[in-house]
HTML snippet that shows the backbone in 3Dmol.js (N, CA, C, O; Angstrom):
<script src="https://3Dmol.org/build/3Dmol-min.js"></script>
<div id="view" style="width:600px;height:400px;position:relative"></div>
<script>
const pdb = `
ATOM      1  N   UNK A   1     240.219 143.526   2.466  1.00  0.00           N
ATOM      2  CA  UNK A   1     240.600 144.688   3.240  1.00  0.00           C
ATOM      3  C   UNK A   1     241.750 144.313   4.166  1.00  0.00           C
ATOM      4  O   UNK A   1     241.946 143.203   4.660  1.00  0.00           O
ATOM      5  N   UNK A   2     242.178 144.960   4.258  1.00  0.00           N
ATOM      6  CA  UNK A   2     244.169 145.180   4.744  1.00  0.00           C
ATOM      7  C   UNK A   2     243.739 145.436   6.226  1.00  0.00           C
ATOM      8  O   UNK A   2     242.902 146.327   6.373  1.00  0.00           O
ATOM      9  N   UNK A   3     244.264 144.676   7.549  1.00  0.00           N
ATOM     10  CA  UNK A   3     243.786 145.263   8.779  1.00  0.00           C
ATOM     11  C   UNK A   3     245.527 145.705   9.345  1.00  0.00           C
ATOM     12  O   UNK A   3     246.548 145.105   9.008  1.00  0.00           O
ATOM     13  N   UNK A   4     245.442 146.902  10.267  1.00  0.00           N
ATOM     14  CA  UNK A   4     246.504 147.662  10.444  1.00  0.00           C
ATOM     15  C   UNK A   4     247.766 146.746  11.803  1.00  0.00           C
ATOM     16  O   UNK A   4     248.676 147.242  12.468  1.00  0.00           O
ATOM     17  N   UNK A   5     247.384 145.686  11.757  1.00  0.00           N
ATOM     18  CA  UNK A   5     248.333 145.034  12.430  1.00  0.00           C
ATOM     19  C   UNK A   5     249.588 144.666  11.549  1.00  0.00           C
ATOM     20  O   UNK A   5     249.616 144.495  10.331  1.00  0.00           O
ATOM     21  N   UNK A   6     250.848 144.568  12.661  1.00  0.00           N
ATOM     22  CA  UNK A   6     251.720 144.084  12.176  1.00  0.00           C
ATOM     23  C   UNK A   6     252.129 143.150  11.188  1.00  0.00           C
ATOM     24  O   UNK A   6     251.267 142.275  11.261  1.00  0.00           O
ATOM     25  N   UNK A   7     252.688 142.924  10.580  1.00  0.00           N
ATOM     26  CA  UNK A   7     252.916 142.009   9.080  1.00  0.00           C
ATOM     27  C   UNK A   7     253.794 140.868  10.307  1.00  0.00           C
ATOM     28  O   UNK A   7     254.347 141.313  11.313  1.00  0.00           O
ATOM     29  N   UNK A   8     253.752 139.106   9.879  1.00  0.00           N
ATOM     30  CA  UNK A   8     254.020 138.446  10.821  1.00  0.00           C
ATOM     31  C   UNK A   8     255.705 138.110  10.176  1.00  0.00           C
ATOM     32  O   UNK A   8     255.950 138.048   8.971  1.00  0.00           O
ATOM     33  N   UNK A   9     256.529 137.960  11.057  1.00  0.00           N
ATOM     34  CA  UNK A   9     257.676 137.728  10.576  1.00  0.00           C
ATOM     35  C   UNK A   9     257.924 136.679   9.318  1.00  0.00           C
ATOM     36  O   UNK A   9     257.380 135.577   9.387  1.00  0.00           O
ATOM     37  N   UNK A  10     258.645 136.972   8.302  1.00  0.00           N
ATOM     38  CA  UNK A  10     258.751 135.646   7.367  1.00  0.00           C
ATOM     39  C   UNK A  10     258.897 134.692   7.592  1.00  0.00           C
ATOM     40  O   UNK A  10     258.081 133.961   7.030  1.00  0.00           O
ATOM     41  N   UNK A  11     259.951 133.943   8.513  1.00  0.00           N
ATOM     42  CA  UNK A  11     260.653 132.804   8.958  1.00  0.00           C
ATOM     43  C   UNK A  11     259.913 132.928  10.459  1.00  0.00           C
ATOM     44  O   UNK A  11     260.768 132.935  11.345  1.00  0.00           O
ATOM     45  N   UNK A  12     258.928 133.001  10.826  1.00  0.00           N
ATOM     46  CA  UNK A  12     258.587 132.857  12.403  1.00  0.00           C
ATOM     47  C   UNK A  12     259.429 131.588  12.934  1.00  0.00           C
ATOM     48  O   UNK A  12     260.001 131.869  13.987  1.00  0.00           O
ATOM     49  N   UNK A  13     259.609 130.561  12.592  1.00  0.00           N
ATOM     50  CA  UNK A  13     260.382 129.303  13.408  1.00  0.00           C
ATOM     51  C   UNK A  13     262.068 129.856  13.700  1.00  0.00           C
ATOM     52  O   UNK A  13     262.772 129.572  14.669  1.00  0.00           O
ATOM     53  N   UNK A  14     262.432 130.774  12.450  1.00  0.00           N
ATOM     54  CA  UNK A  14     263.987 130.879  12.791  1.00  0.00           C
ATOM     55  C   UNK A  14     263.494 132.255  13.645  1.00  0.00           C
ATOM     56  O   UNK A  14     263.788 132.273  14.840  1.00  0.00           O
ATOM     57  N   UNK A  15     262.923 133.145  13.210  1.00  0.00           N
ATOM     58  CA  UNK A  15     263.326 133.934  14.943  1.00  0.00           C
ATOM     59  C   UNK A  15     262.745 133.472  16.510  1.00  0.00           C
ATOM     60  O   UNK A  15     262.924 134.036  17.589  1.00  0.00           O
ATOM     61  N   UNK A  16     261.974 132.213  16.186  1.00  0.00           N
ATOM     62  CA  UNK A  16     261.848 132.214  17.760  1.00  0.00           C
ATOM     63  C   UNK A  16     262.830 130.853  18.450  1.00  0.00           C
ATOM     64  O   UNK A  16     262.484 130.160  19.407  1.00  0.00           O
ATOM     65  N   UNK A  17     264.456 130.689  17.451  1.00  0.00           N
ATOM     66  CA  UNK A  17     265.654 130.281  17.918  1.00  0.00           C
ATOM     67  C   UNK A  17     266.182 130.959  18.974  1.00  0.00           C
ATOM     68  O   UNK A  17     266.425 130.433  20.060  1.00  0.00           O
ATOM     69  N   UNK A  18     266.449 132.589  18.594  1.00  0.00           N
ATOM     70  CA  UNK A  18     267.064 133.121  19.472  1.00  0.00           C
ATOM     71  C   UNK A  18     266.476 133.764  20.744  1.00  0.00           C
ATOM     72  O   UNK A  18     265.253 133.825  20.624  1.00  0.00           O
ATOM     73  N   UNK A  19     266.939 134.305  22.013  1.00  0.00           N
ATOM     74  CA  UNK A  19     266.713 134.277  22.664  1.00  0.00           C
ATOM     75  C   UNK A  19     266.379 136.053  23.115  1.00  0.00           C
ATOM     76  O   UNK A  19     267.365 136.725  23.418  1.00  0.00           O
ATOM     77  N   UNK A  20     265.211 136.618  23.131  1.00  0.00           N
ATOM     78  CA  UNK A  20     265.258 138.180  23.743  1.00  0.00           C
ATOM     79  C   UNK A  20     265.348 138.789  24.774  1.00  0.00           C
ATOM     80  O   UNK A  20     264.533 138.893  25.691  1.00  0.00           O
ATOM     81  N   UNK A  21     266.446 139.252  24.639  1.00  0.00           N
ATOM     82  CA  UNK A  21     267.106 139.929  25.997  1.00  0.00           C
ATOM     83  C   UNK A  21     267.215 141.548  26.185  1.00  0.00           C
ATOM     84  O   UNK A  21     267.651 142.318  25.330  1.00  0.00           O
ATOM     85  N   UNK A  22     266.672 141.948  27.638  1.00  0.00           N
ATOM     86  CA  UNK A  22     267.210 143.371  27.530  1.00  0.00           C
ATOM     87  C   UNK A  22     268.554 144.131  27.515  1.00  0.00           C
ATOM     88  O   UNK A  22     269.633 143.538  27.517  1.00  0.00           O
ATOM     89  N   UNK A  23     268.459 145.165  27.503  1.00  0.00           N
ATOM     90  CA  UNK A  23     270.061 146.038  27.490  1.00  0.00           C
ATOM     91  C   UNK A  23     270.737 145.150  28.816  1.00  0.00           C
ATOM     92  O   UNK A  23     271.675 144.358  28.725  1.00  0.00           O
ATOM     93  N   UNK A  24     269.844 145.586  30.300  1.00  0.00           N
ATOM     94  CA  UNK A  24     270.560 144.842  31.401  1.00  0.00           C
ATOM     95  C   UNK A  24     271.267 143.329  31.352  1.00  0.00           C
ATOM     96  O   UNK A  24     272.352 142.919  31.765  1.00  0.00           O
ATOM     97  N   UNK A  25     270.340 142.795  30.773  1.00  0.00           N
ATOM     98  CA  UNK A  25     270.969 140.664  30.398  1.00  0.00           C
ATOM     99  C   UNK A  25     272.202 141.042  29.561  1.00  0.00           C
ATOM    100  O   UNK A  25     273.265 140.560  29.952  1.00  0.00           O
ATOM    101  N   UNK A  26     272.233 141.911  28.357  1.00  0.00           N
ATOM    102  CA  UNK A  26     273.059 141.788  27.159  1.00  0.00           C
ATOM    103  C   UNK A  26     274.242 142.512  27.998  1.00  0.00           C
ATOM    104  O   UNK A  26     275.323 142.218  27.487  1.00  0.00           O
ATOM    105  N   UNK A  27     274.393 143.386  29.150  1.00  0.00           N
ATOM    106  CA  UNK A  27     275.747 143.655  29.857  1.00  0.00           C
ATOM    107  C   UNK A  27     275.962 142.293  31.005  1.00  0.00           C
ATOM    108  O   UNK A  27     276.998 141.827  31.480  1.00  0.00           O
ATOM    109  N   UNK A  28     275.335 142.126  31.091  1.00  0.00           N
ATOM    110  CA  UNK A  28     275.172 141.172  32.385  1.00  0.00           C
ATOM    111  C   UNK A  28     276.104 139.699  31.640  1.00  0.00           C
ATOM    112  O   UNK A  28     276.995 139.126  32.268  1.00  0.00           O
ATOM    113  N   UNK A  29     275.696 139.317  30.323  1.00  0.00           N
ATOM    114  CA  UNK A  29     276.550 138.412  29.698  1.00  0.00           C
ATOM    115  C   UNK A  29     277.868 138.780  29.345  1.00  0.00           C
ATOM    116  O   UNK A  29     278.888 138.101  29.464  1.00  0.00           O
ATOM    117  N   UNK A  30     277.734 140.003  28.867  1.00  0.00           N
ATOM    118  CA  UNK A  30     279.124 140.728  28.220  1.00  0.00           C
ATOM    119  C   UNK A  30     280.014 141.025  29.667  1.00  0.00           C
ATOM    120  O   UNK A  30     281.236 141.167  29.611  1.00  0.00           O
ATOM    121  N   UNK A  31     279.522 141.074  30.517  1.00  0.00           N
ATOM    122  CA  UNK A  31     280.340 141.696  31.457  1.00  0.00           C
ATOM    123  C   UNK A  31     281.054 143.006  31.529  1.00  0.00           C
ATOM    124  O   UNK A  31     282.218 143.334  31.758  1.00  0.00           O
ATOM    125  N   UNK A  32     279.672 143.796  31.184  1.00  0.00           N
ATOM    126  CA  UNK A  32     280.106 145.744  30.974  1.00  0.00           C
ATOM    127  C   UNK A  32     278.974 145.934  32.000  1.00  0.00           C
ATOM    128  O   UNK A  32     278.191 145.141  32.523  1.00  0.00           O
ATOM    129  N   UNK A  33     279.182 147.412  32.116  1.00  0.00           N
ATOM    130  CA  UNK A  33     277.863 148.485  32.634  1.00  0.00           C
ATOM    131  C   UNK A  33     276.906 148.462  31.469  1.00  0.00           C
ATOM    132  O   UNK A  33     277.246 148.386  30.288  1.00  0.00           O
ATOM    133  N   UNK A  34     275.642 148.536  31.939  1.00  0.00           N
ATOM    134  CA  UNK A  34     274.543 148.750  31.095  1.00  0.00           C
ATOM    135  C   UNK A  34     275.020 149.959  30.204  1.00  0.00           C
ATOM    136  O   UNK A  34     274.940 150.051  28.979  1.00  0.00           O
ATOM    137  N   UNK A  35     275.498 150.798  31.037  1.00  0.00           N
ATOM    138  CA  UNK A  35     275.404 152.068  30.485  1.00  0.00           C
ATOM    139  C   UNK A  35     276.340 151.986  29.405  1.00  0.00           C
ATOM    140  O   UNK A  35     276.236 153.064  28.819  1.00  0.00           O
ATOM    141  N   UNK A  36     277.374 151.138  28.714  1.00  0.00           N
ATOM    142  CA  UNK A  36     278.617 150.721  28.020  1.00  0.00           C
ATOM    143  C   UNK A  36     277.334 150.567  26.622  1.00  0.00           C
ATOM    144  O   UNK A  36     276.975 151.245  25.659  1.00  0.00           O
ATOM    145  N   UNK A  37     277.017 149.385  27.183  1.00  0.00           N
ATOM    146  CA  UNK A  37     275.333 149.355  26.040  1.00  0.00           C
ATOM    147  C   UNK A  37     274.986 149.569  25.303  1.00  0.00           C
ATOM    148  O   UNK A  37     275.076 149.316  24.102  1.00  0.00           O
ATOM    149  N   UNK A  38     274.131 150.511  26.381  1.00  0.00           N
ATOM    150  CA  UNK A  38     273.131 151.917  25.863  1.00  0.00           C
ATOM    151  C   UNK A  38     273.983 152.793  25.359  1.00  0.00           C
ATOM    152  O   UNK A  38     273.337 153.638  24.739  1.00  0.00           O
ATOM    153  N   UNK A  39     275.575 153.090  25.307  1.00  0.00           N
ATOM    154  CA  UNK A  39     275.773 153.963  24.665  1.00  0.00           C
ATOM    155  C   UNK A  39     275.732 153.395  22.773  1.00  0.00           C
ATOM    156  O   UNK A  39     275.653 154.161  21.812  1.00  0.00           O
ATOM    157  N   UNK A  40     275.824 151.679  22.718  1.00  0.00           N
ATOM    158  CA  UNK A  40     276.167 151.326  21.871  1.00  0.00           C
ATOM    159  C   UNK A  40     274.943 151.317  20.852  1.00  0.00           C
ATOM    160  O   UNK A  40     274.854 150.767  19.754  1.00  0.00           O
ATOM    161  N   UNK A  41     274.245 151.911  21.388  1.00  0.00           N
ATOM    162  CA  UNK A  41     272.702 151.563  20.229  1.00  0.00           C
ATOM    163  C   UNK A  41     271.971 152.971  20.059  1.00  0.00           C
ATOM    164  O   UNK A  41     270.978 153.124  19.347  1.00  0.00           O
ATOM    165  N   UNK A  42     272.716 154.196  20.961  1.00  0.00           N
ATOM    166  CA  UNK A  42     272.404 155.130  20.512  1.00  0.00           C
ATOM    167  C   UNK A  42     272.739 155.239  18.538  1.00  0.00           C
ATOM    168  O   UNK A  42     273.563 154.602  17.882  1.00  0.00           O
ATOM    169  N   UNK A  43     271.750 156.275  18.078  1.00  0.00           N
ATOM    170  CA  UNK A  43     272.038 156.709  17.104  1.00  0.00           C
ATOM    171  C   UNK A  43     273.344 157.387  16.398  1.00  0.00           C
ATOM    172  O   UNK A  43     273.421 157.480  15.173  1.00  0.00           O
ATOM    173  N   UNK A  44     274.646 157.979  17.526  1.00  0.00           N
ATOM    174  CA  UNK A  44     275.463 158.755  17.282  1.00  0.00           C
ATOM    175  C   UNK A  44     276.603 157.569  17.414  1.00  0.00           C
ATOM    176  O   UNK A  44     277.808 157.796  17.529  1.00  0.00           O
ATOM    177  N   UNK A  45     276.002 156.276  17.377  1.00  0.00           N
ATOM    178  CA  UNK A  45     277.749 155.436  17.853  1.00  0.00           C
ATOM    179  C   UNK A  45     277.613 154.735  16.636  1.00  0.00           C
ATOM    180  O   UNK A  45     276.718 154.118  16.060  1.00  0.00           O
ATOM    181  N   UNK A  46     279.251 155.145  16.355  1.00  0.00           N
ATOM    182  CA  UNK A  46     280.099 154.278  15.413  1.00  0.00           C
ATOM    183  C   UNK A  46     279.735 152.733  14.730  1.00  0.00           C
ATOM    184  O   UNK A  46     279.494 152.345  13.587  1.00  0.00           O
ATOM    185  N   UNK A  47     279.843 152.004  16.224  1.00  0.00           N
ATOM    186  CA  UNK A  47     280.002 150.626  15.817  1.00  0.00           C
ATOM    187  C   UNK A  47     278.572 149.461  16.384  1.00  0.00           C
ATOM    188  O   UNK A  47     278.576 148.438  17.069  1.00  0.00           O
ATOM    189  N   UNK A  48     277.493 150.226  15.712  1.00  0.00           N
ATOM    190  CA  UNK A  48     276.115 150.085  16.836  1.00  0.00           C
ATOM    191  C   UNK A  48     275.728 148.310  16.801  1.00  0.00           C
ATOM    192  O   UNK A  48     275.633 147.435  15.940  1.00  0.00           O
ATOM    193  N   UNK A  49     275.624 148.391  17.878  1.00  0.00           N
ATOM    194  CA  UNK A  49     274.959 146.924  18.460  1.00  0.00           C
ATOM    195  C   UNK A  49     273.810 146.310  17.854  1.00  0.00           C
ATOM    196  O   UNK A  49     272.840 146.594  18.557  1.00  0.00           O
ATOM    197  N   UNK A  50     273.435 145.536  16.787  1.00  0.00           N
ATOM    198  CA  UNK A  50     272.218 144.883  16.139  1.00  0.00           C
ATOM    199  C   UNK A  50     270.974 145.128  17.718  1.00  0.00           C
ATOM    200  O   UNK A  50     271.178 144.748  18.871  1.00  0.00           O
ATOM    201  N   UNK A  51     270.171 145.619  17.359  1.00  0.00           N
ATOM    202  CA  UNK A  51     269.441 145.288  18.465  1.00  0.00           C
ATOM    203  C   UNK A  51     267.614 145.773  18.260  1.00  0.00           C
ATOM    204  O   UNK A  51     267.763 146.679  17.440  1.00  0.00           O
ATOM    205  N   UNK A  52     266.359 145.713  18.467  1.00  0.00           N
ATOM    206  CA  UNK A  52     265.380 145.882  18.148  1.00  0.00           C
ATOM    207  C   UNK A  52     264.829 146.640  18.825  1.00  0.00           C
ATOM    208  O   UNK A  52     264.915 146.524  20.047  1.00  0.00           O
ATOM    209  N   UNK A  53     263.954 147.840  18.134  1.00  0.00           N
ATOM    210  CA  UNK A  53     263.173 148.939  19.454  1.00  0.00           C
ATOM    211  C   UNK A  53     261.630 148.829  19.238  1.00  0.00           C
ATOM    212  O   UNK A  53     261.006 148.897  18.179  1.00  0.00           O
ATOM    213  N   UNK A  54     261.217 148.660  20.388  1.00  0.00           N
ATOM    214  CA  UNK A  54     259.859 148.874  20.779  1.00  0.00           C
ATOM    215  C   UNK A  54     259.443 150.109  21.506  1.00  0.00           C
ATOM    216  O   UNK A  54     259.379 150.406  22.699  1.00  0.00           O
ATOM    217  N   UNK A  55     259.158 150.783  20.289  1.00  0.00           N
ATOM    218  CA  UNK A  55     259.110 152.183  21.207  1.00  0.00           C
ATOM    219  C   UNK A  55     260.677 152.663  22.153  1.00  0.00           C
ATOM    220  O   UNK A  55     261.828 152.759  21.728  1.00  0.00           O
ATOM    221  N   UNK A  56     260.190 152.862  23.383  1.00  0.00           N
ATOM    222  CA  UNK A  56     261.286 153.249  23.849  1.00  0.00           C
ATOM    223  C   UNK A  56     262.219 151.903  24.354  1.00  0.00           C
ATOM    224  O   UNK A  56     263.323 152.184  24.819  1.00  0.00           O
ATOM    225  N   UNK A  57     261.803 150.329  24.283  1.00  0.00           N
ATOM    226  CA  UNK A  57     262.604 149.710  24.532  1.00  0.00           C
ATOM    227  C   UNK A  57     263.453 148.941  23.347  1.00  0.00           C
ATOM    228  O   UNK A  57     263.223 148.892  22.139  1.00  0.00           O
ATOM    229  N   UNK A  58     264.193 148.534  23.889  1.00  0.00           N
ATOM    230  CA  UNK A  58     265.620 148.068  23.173  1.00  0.00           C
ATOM    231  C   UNK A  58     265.494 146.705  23.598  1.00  0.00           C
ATOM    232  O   UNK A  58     265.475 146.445  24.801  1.00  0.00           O
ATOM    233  N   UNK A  59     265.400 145.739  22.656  1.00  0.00           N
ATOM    234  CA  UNK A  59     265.695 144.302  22.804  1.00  0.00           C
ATOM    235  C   UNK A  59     266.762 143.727  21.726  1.00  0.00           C
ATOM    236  O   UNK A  59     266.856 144.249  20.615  1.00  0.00           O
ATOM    237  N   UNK A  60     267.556 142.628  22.115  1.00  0.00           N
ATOM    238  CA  UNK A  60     268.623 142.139  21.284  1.00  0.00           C
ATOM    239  C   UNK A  60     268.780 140.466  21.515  1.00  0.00           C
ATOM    240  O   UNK A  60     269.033 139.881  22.568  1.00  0.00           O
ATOM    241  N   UNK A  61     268.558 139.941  20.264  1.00  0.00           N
ATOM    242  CA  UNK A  61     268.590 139.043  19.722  1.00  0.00           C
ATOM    243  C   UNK A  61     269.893 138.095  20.006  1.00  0.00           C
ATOM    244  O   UNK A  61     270.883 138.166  19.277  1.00  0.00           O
ATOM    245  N   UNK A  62     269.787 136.799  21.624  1.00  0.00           N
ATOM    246  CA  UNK A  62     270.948 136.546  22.160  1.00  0.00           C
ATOM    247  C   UNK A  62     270.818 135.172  20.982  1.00  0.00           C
ATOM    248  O   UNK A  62     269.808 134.477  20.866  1.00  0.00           O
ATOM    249  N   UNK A  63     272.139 134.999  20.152  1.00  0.00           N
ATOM    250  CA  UNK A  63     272.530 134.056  19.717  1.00  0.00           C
ATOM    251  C   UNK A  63     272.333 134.341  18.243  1.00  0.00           C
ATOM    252  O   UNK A  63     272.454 133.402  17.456  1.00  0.00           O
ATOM    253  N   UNK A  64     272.101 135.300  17.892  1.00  0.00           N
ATOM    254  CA  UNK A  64     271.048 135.663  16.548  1.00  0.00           C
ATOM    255  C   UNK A  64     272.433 135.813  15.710  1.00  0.00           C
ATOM    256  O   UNK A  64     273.338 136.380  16.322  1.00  0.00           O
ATOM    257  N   UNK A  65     272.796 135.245  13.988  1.00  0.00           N
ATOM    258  CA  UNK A  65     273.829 135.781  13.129  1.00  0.00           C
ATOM    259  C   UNK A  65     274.326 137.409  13.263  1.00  0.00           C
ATOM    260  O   UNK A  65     275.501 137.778  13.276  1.00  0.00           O
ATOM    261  N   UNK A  66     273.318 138.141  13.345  1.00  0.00           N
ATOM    262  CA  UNK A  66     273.867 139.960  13.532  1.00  0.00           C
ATOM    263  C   UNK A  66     274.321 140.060  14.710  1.00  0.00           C
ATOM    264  O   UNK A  66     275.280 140.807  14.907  1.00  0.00           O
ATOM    265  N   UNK A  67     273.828 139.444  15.604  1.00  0.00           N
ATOM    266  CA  UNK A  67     274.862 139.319  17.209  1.00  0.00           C
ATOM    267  C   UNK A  67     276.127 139.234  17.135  1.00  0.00           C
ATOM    268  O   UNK A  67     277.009 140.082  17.275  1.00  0.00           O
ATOM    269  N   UNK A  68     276.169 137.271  16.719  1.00  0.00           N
ATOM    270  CA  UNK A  68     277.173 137.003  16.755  1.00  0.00           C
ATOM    271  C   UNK A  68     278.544 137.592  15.644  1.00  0.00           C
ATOM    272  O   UNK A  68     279.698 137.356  16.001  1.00  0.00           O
ATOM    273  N   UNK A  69     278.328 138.230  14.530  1.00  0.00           N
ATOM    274  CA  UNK A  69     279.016 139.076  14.071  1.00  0.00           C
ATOM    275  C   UNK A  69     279.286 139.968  14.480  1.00  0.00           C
ATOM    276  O   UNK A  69     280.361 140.368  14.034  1.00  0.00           O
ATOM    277  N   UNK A  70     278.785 140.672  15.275  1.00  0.00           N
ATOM    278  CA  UNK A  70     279.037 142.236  15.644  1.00  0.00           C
ATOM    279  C   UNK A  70     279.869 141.481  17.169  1.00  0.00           C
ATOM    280  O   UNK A  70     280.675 142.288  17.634  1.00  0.00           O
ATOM    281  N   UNK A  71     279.844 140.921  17.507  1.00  0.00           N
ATOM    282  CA  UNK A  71     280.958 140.392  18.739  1.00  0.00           C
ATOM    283  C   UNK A  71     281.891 140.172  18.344  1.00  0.00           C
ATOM    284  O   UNK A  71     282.955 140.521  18.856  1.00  0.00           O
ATOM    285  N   UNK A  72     281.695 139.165  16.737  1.00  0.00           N
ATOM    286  CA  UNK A  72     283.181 138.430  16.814  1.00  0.00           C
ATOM    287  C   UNK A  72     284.111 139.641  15.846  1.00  0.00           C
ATOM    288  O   UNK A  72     285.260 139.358  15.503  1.00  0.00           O
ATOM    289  N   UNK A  73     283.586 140.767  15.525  1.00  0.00           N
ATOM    290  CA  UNK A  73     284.315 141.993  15.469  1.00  0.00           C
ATOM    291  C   UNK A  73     284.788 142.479  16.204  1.00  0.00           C
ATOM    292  O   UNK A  73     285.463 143.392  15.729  1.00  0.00           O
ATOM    293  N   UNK A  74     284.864 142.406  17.364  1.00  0.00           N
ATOM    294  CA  UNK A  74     285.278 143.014  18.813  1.00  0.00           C
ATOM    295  C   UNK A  74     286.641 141.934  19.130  1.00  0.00           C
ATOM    296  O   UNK A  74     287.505 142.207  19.963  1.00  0.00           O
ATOM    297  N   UNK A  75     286.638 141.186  18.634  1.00  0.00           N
ATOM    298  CA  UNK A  75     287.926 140.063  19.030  1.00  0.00           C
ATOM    299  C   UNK A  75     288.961 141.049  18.613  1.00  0.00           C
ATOM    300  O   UNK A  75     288.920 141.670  17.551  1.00  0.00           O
ATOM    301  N   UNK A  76     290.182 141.187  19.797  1.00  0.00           N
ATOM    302  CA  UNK A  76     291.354 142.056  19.597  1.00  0.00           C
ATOM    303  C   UNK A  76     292.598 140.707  19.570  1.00  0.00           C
ATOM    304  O   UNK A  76     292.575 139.832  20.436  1.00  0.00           O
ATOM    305  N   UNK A  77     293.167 140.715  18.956  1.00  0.00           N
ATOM    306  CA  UNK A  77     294.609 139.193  19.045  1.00  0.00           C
ATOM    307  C   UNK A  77     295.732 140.217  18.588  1.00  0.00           C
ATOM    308  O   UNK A  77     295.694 140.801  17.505  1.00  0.00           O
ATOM    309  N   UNK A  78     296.739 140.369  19.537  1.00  0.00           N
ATOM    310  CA  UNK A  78     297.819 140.908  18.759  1.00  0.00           C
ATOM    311  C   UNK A  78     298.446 139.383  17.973  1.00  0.00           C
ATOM    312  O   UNK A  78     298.137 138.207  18.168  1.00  0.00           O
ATOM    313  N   UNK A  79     299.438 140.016  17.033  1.00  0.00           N
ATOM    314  CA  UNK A  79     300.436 139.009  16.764  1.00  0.00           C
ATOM    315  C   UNK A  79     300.879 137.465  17.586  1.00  0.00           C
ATOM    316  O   UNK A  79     300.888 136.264  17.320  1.00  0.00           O
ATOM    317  N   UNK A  80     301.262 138.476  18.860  1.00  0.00           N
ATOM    318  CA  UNK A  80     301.717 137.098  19.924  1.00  0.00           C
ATOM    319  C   UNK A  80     300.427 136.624  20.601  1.00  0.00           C
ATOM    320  O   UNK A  80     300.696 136.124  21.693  1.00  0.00           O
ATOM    321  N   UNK A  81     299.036 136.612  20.307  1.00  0.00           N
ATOM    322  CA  UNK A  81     298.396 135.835  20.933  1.00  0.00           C
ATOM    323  C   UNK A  81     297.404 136.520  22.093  1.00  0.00           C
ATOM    324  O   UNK A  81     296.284 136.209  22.498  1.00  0.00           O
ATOM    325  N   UNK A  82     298.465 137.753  22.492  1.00  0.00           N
ATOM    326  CA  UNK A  82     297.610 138.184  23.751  1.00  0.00           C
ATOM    327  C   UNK A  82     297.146 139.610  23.453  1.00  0.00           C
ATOM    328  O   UNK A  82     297.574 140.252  22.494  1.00  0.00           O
ATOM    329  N   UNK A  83     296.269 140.057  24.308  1.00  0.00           N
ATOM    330  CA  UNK A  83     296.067 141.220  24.089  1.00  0.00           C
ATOM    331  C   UNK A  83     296.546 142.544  25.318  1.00  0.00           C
ATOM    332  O   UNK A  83     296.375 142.549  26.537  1.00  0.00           O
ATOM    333  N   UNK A  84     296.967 143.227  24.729  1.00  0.00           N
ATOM    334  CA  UNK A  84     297.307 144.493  25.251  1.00  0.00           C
ATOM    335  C   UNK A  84     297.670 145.835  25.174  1.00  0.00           C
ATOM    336  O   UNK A  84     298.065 146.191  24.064  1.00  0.00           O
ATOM    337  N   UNK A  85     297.636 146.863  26.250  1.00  0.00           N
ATOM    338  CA  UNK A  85     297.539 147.813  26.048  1.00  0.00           C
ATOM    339  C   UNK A  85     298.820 149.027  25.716  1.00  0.00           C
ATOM    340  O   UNK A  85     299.739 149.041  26.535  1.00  0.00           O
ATOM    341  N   UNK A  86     298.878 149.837  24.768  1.00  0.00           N
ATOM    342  CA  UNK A  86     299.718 150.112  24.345  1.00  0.00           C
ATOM    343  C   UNK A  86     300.376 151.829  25.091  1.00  0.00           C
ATOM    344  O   UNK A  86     299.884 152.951  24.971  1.00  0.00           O
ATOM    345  N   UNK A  87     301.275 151.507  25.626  1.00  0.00           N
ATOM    346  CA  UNK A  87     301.592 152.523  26.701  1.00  0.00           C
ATOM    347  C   UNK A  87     302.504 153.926  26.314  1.00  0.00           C
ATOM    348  O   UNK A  87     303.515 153.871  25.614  1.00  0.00           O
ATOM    349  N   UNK A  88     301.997 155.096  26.857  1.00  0.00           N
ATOM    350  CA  UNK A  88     302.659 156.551  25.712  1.00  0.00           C
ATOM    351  C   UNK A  88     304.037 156.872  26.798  1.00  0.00           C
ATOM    352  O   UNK A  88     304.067 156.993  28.022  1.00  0.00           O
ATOM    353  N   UNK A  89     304.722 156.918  26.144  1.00  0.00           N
ATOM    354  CA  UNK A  89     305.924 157.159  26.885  1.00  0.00           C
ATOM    355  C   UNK A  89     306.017 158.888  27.298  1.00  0.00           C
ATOM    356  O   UNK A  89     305.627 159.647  26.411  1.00  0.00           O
ATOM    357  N   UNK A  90     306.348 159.307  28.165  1.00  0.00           N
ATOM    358  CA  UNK A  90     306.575 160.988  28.465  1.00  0.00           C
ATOM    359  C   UNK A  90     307.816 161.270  28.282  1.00  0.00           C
ATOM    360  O   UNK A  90     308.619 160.441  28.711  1.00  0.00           O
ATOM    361  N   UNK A  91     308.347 162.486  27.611  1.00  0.00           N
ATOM    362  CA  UNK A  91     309.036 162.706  26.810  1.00  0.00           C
ATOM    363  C   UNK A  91     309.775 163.655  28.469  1.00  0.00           C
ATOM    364  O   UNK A  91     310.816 164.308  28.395  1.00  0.00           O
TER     365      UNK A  91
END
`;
const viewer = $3Dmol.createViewer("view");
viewer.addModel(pdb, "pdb");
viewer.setStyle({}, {cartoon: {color: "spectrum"}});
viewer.zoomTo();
viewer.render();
</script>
């Protein structure tokens, strides 16, 4: 007989590498507003943040491969090295 608890992770040793953090830690490292975040794991955003829900909370996996991909997508390099912002001229 089958009891209704959770099924235990496959690899239990590789997920308890990384480190679980809330929305607040994961801005707090990034150096955004929480609220920058939370917009990123809503359901309606584009480019959503790997991250795990418990019910109503949100935990994310610090150091985890889906992390670190979804960051090192965020790397902007122009050509010359630096990054910057591109300014509209008024006519």
């Amino acid at each position: 007989m089958r009891s209704n608890s959770a099924e235990p992770v496959e690899d239990e040793a590789k997920w308890t590498e990384y480190e679980v953090i809330n929305a607040a830690e994961l801005a707090s490292r990034l150096g955004v507003p929480k609220s920058w975040v939370d917009e990123r794991v809503r359901a309606r955003a584009k480019d959503k943040i790997p991250h795990y829900k418990f019910g109503k909370y949100v935990r994310f996996a610090w150091g985890s491969p889906d992390l670190e991909g979804w960051l090192r997508k965020c790397i902007v390099v122009s050509n010359s090295g630096s990054v910057s912002r591109v300014s509209k001229e008024k006519p």
